[in-house]
Residue, then its C-alpha position, 0 to 999 in steps of 0.5 A: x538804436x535810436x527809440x521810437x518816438x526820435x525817429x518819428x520826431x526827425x520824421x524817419x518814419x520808414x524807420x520808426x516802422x520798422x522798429x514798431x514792426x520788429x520791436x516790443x516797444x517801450x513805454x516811452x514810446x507811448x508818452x509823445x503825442x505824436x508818437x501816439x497819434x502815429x502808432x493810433x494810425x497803425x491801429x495800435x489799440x494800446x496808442x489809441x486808448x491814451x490818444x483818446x484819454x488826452x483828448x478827453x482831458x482837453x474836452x476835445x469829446x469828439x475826437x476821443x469818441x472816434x478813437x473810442x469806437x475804432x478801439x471797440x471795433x478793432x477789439x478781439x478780447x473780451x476785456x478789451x471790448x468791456x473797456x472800449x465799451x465802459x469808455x464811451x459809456x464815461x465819455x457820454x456820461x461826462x457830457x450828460x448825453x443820457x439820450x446816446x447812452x440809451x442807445x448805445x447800450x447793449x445786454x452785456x453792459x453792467x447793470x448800473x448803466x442800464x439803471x442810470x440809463x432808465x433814471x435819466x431817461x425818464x423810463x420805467x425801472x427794469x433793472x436794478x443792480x446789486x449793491x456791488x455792481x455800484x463799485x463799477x462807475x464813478x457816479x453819484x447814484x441814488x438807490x431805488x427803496x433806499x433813496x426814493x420809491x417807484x409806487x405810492x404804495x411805497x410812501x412811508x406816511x408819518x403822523x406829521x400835521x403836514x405830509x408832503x410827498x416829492x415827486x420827480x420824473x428823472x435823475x437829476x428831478x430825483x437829486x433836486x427834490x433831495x437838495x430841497x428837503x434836506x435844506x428844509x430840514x436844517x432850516x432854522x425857521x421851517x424846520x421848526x415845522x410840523x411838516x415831513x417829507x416822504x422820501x421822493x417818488x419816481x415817476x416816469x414821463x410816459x405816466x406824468x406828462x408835464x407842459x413845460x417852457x423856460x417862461x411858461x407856468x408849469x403844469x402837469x397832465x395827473x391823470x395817472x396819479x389820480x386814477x390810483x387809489x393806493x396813496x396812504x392817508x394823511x398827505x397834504x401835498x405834492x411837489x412835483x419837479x418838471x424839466x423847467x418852467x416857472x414855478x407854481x403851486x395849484x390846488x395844493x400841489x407845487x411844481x417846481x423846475x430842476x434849476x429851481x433853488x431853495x429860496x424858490x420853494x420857500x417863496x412857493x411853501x408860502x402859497x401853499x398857507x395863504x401868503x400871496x404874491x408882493x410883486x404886481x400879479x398877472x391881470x388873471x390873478x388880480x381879477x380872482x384875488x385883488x377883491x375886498x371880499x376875496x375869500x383867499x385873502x382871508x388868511x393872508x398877510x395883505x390888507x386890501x383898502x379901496x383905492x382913495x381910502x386914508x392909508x393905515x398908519x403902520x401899513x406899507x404898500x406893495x404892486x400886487x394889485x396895483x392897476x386895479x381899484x384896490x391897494x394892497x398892504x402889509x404890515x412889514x417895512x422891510x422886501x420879503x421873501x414874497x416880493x424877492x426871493x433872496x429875503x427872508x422871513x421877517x418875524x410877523x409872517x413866521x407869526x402868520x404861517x405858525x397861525x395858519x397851520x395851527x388854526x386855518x390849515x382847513x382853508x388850504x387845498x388839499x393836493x387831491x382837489x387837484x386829483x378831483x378833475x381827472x378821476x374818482x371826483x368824489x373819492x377825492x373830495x373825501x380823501x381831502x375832505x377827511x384832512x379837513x378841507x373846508x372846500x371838499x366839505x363843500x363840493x361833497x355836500x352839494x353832491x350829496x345835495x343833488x341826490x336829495x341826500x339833505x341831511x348828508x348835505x347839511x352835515x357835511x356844511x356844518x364842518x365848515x360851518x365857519x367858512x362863508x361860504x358853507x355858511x350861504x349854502x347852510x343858509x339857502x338850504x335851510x331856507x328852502x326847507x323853511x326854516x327861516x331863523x336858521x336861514x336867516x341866522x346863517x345869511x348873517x354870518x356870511x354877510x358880516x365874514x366875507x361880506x357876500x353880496x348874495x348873502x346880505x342881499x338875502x339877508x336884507x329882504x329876510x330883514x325887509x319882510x320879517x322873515x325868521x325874525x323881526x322885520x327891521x326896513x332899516x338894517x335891511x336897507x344897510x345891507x341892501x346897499x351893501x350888497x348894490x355896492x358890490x354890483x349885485x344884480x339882485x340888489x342894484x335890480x331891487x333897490x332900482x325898481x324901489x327908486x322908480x316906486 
């Protein structure tokens, strides 16, 4: 008797029917495509399964999702349905259709896939599946307390100088914050490092709400994550993984897209100690920062000189603030990192960073500043203030100040006593309390470290008339017109009306 699969090729199909419907059917009446898709017809489970599976393999997904379902719905045993079931869910799963896997699942689907169901969804985790019910799926899943953490509570915070705690909103979040840590730490330079990582923490979306667009800078709503009060001590940083966008760091905290590569957090890493920016920057940023007193580019590695000035020998011009009245350098010849983001490191800022982290580390924001706008202001001003943040310092002290708390206010200035603008504040403080030679101590140094033109406006009318101190009408001219040059309404109103005298 001739098989199956020969009938149905010379297209005897009554024949082939007959067989199918009187015979056991042997194996290779299932190896023909044909054949297959003619028994599928017929409604053979067994024909149906392999139909689908070669579609599969041809990444023909729809048609093997039909085959799928009319499996599932024709099913009468239990197996045969957790197999239908388990297919579709691989099926989606192969095609990272997330989305219909939640909707497809049902209570007797195994654990596993309502876990990952949860994690790529950006959902809260309500199942979380024994160690053995892992050996069901092929997939690479990141264990919840293992791999990452779902509370803050959680973080295990070491002593490291700079903690910085990953934050993601999904699976593949979760798996991008883990790529990045672990290239940071086989990096031969930043490993080198006082700086940890916790392990990453999950957050769903419905809690960390981010604004995000292919070429918009990424931003996120932390009102959630501001209002606990469960985060350990000693953080630095945040850096949160959002779906896409450009990445970013704000108030020290760094946002980061999911396709974001290593050389992008390293380019980014920089910002969080001062390194800016080497391609021209957005007219926004050139307002706040392309500024011979800018108090953020103290500790970076750009020297800015008014334009018309003789070039520094040795120094090389970068477009940072190029359309502005200033140039701005660096001391390198060779592209950077900071400019493009396959470059490197070149020694001298490797040199920089390590000094910024040893000696200024309290010039950079701490990621609670960021927190300060939407919850517990002064608590946060206090978390970053006791890591030494010189612009917390500030902030508590001018709280303190509005209480009529002097003495707090002036405490909490002298912690930052070596950052201008503590130093006006000290200055201006003291000199409402009459105690002009510590007034007008103060008003000098930041008239000579920031070159504050409020401050040397002072400064020079406290010179002009003897005023904790000896008079000198020559000096306080000098820094009169200092403080004119830089448009200060005061000093260009003083120095005006003395010409009309």
């Amino acid at each position: 008797m001739q098989t199956l699969q020969i009938h149905y090729a010379d297209g005897n199909y009554q024949f082939a029917k007959l067989i199918r419907e009187k015979s056991q059917l042997p194996d290779s009446a299932y190896e023909d495509i044909g054949s297959l898709r003619y028994l599928s017809a017929q409604n053979d489970l067994k024909a149906m399964g392999l139909l689908a599976n070669k579609y599969e393999k041809r990444q023909r997904y729809l048609l093997a999702e039909k085959l799928y379902f009319k499996i599932l719905n024709q099913a009468q045993t239990i197996a045969d349905i957790k197999l239908a079931r388990q297919s579709i869910l691989v099926l989606y799963e192969k095609q990272h259709k997330w989305s219909k896997i939640k909707g497809f699942l049902d209570p007797q689907d195994s654990p596993e896939w309502h876990y990952l169901s949860q994690l790529h969804n950006s959902l809260p985790l309500s199942v979380v599946p024994l160690g053995e019910h892992y050996e069901d799926i092929n997939h690479n899943i990141l264990k919840m307390g293992i791999d990452f953490d779902i509370n803050e509570k959680q973080l295990n915070i070491t002593a490291c100088k700079i903690n910085i705690v990953p934050i993601a909103s999904s699976y593949t979040g979760l798996m991008q914050a883990i790529s990045v840590v672990k290239d940071f730490n086989t990096h031969v330079y930043l490993s080198s490092l006082p700086v940890c990582f916790s392990k990453p923490l999950y957050i769903e979306k419905s809690k960390l709400k981010c604004f995000t667009a292919i070429n918009k800078t990424i931003s996120c709503d932390l009102t959630h994550l501001a209002t606990s009060k469960d985060w350990p001590k000693g953080i630095r940083h945040l850096m949160i993984i959002a779906d896409k966008g450009k990445a970013n760091v704000n108030q020290g905290v760094m946002y980061l897209a999911q396709n974001s590569d290593f050389t992008v957090f390293q380019h980014e890493f920089m910002h969080f100690f001062g390194f800016e920016d080497e391609y021209k920057l957005s007219q926004f940023k050139q307002k706040k920062r392309c500024k011979l007193t800018a108090l953020n580019l103290q500790r970076s590695q750009l020297t800015l000189m008014q334009k018309g000035e003789v070039n520094l020998q040795g120094f090389n011009s970068v477009p940072s603030c190029s359309g502005t009245n200033v140039n701005a350098y660096k001391t390198v010849s060779e592209l950077t990192l900071m400019q493009y983001l396959d470059k490197t490191f070149p020694v001298s800022y490797q040199k920089k960073l390590n000094l910024n982290i040893k000696h200024h580390l309290g010039d950079f924001p701490v990621f609670t500043m960021a927190f300060s706008k939407y919850a517990q202001t002064h608590y946060w001003y206090q978390y970053a203030a006791n890591l030494g943040f010189k612009g917390a310092l500030l902030q508590l002290a001018l709280i303190y100040e509005a209480k009529g708390e002097i003495p707090l206010a002036i405490n909490h200035l002298k912690k930052a006593n070596d950052w201008p603008l503590a130093q006006s504040h000290l200055a201006r403080i003291f000199y409402e309390k009459s105690e002009f030679k510590k007034a007008r101590a103060y008003y000098l140094d930041a008239s000579n470290s920031a070159s504050d033109s409020f401050a040397q406006y002072f400064y020079g009318k406290m010179l002009l008339n003897g005023i904790g101190g000896k008079a000198d009408k020559k000096v306080a001219m000098r820094y009169l017109k200092l403080s004119a040059a830089q448009n200060n309404p005061l000093a260009v109103q003083y120095l005006n009306n003395k010409e009309l005298l």
